[in-house]
N, C-alpha and C positions, 0 to 999 in steps of 0.2 A: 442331821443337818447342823452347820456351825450357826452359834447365835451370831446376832449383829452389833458389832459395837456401837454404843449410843454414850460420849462424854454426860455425866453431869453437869448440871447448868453449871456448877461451880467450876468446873476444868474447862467451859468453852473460853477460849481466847480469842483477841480482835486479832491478830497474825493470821489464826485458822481462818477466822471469818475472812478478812482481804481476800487470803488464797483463795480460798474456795470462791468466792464472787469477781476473783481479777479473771475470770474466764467466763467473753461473751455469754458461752452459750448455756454454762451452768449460773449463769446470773439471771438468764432469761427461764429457766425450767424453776429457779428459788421462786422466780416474781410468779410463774405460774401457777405453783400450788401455793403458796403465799397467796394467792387473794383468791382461789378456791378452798384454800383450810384444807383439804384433804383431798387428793389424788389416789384411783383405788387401782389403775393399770398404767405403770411405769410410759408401754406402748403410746397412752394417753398422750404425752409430751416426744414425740420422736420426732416431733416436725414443727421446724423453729421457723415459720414465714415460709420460705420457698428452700428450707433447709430440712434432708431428711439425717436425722443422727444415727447411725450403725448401733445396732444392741448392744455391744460391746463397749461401744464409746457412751449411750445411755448409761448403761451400768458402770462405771465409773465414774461418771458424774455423779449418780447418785450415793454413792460411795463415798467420795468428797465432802457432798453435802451434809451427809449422813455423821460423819467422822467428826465433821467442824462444828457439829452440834445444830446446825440449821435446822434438818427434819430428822423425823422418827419416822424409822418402814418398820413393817410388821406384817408376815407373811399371811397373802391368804390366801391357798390353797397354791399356784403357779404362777400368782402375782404378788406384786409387793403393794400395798398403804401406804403412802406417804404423805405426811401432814406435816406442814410448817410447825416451825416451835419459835414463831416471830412474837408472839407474848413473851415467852422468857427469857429469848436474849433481848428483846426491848428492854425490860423489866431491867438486867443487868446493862447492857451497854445503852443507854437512853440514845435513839435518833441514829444510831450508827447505820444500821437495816434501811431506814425509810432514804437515807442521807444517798448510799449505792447505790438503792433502787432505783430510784427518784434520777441518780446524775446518768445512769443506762437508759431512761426513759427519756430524759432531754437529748442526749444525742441521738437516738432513735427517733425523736419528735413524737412521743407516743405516750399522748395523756392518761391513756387507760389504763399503763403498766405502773403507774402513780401513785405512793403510799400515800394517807393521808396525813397531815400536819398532825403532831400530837396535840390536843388542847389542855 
């Protein structure tokens, strides 16, 4: 089976990061394992509100995400792991993550989807 590409924190760029969150629905699937830490079936996320996402179009969103340095998957068994890696790009791009997040959760009027202010 081919491995998965995962950038080093040092290759993630803010261009990757835009693209991959300029798209509704992979900005909504970031924000979900984003504040669960780790997502252990892909399936988990196929239903965005009253929106179901085809396997196919899951699986390239997560791909996306994957690619732009957002999360790490990691195979287990017929499912994929997926964990946010929003400490490290924090850590490199300060506010950038909480700043998308945050403006997808005001137009959505949806406090819960809400990073917290860094202190």
């Amino acid at each position: 089976m081919r491995s998965l590409f995962h950038p080093a924190i040092e290759d993630v760029r803010p261009d990757a990061i835009l693209h991959a969150l300029s798209d509704p629905n992979r900005a909504a699937i970031f924000a979900q394992i984003m504040r669960a830490g780790c997502v252990d079936a892909c399936s988990a996320l196929a239903t965005l509100g009253d929106r179901v996402i085809p396997k196919s179009s899951l699986s390239t969103h997560f791909k996306v995400l994957r690619e732009a340095g957002l999360i790490r998957s990691a195979r287990n068994g017929v499912e994929m792991r997926n964990e946010a890696r929003f400490a490290e790009v924090e850590a490199r791009f300060p506010g950038l993550l909480g700043a998308i997040v945050n403006a997808y959760a005001s137009d959505a009027g949806c406090d819960a989807m809400r990073v917290p202010a860094a202190e």
